[in-house]
N, CA, C and O of each residue as an XYZ file, in Angstrom:
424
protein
N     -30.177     59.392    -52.879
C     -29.651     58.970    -51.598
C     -28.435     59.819    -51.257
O     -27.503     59.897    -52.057
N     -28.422     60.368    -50.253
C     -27.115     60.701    -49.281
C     -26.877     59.654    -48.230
O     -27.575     58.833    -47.635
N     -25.148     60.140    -48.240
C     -24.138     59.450    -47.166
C     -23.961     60.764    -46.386
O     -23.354     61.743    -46.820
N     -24.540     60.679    -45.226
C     -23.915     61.904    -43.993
C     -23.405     61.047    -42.631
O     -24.112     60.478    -41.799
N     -22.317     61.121    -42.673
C     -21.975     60.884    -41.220
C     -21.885     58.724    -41.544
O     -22.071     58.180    -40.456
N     -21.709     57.874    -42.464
C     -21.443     56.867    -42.790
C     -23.272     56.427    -42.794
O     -23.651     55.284    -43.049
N     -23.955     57.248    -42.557
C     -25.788     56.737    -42.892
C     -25.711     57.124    -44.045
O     -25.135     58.080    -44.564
N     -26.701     55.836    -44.657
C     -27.362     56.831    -46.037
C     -28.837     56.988    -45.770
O     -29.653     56.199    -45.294
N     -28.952     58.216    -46.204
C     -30.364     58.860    -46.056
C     -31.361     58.579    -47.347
O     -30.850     58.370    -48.448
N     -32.373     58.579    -47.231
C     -33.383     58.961    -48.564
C     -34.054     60.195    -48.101
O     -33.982     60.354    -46.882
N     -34.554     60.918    -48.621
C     -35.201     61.910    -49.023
C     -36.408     61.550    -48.563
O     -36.945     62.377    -47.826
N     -37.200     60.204    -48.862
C     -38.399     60.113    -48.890
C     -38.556     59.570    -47.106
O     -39.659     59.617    -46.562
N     -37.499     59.151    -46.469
C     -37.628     58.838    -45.390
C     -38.098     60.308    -44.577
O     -38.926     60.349    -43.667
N     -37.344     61.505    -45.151
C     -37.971     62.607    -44.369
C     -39.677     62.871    -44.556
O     -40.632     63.004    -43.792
N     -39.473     62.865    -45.925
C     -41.312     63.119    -45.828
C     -42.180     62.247    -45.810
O     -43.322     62.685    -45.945
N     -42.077     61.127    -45.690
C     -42.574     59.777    -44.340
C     -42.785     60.478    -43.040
O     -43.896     60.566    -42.518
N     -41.691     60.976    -42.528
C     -41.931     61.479    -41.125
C     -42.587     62.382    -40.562
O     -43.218     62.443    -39.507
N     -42.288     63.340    -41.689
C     -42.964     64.618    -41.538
C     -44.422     64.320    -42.209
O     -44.853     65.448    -42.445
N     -45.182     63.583    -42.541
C     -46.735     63.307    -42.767
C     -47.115     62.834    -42.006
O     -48.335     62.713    -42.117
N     -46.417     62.117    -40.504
C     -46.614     61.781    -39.844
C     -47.517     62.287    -38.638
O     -48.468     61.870    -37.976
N     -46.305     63.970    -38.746
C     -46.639     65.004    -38.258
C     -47.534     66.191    -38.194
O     -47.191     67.175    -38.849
N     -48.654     66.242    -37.486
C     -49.728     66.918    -37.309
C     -49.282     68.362    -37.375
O     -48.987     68.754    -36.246
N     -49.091     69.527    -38.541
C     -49.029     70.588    -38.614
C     -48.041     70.752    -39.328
O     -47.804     71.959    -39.369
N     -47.044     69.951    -40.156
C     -46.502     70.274    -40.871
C     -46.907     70.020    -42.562
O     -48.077     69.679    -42.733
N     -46.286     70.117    -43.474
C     -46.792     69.704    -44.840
C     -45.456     69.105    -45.634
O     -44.329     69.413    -45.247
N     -45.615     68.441    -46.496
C     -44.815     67.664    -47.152
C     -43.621     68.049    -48.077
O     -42.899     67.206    -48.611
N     -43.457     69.570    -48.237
C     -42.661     70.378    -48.237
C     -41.760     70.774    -47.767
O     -41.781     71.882    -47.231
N     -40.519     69.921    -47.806
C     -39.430     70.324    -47.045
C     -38.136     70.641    -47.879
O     -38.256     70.647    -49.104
N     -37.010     70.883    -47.367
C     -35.468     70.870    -47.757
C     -34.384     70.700    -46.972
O     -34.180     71.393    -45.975
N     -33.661     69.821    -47.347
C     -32.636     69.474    -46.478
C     -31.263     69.727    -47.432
O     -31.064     69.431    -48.611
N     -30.330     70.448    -46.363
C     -29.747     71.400    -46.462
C     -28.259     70.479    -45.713
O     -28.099     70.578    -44.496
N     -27.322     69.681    -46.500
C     -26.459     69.878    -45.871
C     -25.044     70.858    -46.236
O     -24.887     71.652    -47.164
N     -24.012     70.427    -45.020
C     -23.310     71.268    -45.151
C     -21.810     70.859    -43.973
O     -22.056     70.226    -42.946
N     -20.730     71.183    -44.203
C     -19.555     70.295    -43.756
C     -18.883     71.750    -42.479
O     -18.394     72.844    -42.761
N     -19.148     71.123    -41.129
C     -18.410     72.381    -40.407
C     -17.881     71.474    -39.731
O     -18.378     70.457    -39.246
N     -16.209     72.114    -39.695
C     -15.063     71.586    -38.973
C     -14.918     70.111    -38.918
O     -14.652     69.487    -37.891
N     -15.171     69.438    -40.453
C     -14.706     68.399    -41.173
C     -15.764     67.247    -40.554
O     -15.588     66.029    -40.542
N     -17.327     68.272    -39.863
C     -18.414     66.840    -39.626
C     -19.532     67.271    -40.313
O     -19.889     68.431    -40.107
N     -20.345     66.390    -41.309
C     -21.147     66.599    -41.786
C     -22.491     66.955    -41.091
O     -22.941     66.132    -40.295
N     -23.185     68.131    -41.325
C     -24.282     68.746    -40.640
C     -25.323     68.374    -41.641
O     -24.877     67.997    -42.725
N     -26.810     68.407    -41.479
C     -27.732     68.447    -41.741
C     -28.894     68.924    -41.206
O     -29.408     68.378    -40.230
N     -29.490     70.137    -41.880
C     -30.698     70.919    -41.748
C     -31.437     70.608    -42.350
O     -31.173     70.355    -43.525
N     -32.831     70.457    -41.817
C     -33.752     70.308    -42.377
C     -34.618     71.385    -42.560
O     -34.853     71.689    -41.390
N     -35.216     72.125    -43.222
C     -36.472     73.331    -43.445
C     -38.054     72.801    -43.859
O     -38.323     72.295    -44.949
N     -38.875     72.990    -42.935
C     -39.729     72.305    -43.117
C     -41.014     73.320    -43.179
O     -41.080     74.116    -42.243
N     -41.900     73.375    -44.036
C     -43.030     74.463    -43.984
C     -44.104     73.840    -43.016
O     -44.609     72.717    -43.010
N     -44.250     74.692    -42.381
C     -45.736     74.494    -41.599
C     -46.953     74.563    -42.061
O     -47.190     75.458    -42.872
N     -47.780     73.853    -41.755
C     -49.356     74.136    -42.496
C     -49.610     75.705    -41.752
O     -49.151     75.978    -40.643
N     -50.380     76.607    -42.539
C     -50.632     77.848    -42.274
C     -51.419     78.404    -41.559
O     -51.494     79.624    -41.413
N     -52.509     77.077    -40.709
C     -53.227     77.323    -39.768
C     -52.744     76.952    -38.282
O     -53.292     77.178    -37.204
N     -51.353     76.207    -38.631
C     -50.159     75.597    -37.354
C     -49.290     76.716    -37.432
O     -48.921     76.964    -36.284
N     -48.738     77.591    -38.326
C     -48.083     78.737    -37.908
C     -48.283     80.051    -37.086
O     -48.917     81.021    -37.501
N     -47.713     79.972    -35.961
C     -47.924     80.477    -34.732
C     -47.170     82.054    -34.203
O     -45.942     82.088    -34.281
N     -47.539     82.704    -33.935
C     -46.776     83.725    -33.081
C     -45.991     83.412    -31.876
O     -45.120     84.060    -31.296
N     -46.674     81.902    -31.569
C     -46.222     81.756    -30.105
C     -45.281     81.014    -29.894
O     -45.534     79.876    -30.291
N     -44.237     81.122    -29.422
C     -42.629     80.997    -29.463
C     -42.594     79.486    -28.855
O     -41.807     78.610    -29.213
N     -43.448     79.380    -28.019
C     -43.928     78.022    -27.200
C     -44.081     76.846    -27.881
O     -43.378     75.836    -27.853
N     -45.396     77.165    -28.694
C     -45.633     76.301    -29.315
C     -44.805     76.115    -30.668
O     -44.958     74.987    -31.136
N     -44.097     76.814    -31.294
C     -43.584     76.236    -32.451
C     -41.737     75.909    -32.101
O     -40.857     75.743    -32.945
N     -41.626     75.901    -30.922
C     -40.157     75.090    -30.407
C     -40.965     73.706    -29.831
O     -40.271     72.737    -29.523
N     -42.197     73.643    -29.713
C     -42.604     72.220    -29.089
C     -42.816     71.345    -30.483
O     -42.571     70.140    -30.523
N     -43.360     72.191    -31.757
C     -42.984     71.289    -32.849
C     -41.768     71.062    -33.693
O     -41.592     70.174    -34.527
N     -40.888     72.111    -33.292
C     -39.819     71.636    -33.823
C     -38.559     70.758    -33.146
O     -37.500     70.513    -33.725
N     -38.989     70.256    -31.511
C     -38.386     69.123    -31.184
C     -39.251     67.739    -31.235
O     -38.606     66.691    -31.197
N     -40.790     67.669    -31.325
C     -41.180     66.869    -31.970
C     -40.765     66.208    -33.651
O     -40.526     65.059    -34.022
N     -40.816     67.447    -34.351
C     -39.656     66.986    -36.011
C     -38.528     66.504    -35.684
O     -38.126     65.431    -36.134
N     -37.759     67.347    -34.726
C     -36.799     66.748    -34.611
C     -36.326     64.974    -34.452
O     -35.791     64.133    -35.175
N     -36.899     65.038    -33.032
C     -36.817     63.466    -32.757
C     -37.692     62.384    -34.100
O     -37.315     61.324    -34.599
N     -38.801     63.106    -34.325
C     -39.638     62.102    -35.316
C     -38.165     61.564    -36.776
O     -38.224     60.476    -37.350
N     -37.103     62.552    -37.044
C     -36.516     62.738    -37.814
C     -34.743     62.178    -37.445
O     -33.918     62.010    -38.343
N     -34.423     61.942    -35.843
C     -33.740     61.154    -35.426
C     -34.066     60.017    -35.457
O     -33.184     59.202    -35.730
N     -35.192     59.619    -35.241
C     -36.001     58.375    -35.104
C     -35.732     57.489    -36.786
O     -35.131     56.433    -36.985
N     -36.322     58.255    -37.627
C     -36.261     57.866    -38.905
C     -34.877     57.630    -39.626
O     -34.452     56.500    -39.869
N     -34.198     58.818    -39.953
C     -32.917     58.975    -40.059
C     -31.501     58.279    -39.053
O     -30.513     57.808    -39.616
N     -31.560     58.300    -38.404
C     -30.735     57.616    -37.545
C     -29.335     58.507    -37.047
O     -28.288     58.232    -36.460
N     -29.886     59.582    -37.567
C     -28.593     61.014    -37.210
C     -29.357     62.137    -36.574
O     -30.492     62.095    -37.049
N     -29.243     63.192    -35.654
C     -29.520     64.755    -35.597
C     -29.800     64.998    -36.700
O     -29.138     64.624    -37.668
N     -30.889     65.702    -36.756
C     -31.171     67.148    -37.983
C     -31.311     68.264    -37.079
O     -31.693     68.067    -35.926
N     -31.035     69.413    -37.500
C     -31.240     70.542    -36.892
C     -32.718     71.310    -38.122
O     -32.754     71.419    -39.347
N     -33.602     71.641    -37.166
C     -35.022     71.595    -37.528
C     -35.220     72.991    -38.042
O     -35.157     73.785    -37.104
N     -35.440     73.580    -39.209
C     -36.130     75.134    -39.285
C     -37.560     75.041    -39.866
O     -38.063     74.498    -40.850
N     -37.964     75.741    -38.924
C     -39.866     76.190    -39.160
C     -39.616     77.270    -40.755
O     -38.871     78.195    -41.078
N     -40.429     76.688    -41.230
C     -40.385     78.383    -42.735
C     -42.165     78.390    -43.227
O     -42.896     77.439    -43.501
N     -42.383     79.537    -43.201
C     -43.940     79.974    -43.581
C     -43.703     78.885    -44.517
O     -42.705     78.237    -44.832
N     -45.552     78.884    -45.045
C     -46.420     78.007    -45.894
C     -46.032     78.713    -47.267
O     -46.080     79.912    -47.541
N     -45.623     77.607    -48.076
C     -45.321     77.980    -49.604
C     -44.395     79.034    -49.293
O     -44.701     80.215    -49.459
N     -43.210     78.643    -48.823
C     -41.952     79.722    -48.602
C     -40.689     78.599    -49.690
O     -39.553     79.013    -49.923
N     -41.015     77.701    -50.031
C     -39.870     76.411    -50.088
C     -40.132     76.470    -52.011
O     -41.280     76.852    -52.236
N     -39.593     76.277    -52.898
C     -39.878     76.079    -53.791
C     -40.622     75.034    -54.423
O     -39.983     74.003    -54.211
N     -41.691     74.759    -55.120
C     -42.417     73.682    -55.280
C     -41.768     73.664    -56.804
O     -41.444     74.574    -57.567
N     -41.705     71.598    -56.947
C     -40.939     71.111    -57.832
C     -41.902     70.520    -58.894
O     -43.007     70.398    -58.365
N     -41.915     70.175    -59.967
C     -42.612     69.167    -60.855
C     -41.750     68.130    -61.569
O     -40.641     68.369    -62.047
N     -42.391     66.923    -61.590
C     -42.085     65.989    -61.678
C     -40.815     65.211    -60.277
O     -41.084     65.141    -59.078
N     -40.083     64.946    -60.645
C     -39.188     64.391    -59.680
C     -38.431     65.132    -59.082
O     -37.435     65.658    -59.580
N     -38.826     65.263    -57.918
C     -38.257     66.344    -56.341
C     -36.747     66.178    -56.354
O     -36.055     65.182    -56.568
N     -36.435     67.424    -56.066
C     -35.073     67.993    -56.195
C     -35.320     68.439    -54.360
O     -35.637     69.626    -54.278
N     -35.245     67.803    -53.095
C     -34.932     68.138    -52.284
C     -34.015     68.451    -51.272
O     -34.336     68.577    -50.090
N     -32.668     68.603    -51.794
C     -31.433     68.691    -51.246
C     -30.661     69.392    -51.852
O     -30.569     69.613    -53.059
N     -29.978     69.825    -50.841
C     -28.742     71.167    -51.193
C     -27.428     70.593    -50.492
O     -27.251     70.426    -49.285
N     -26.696     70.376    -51.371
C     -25.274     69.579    -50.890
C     -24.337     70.006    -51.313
O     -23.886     69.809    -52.442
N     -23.604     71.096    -49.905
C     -22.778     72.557    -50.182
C     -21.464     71.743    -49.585
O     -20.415     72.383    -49.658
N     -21.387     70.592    -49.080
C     -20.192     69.479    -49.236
C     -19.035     69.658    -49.879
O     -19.077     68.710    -50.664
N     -17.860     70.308    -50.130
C     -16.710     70.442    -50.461
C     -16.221     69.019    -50.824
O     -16.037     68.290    -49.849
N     -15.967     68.468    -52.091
C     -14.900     66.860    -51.962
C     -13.971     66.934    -52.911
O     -14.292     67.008    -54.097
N     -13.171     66.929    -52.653
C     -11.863     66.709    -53.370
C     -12.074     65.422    -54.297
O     -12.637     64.370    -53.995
N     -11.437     65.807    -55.577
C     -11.571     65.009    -56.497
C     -10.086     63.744    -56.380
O      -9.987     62.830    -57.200
């Protein structure tokens, strides 16, 4: 579990959402990170490889669909990145999906 922004997040709430989603795959990473003392969160999400597109159109129409599907769930903004199929590291046993570059004083 993460605390961003006084929410706590799960991990599994993202890839709930994103299976939801027609063209993406269950492969993601979320990426936060602290600018000008407010907690940000990115999400990187692989596309299925027959949904990855040349066309600039269509893959900003799925990445404000993630988006909202992922406001919806989460209850904060994510800022959404498309990444080729099998670009993300695949884990075994218990998923390591977060990168928490968070500065805290001890």
């Amino acid at each position: 579990m993460l605390i961003i922004r006084f929410v706590n997040l799960f991990p599994s709430h993202v890839e709930n959402a994103l299976l939801e989603i027609n063209g993406t795959t269950p492969h993601y990473l979320m990426v936060v990170d602290r600018v000008n003392n407010l907690d940000t969160l990115e999400v990187q999400v692989e596309v299925e490889e027959s949904f990855f597109s040349d066309e600039v159109k269509e893959m900003e129409k799925l990445t404000k669909k993630i988006a909202a599907a992922l406001q919806s769930a989460l209850l904060i903004s994510a800022k959404v990145k498309l990444v080729e199929p099998k670009s993300l590291e695949r884990f075994e046993g218990k998923s390591t999906h977060v990168i928490d570059n968070r500065k805290f004083d001890d």
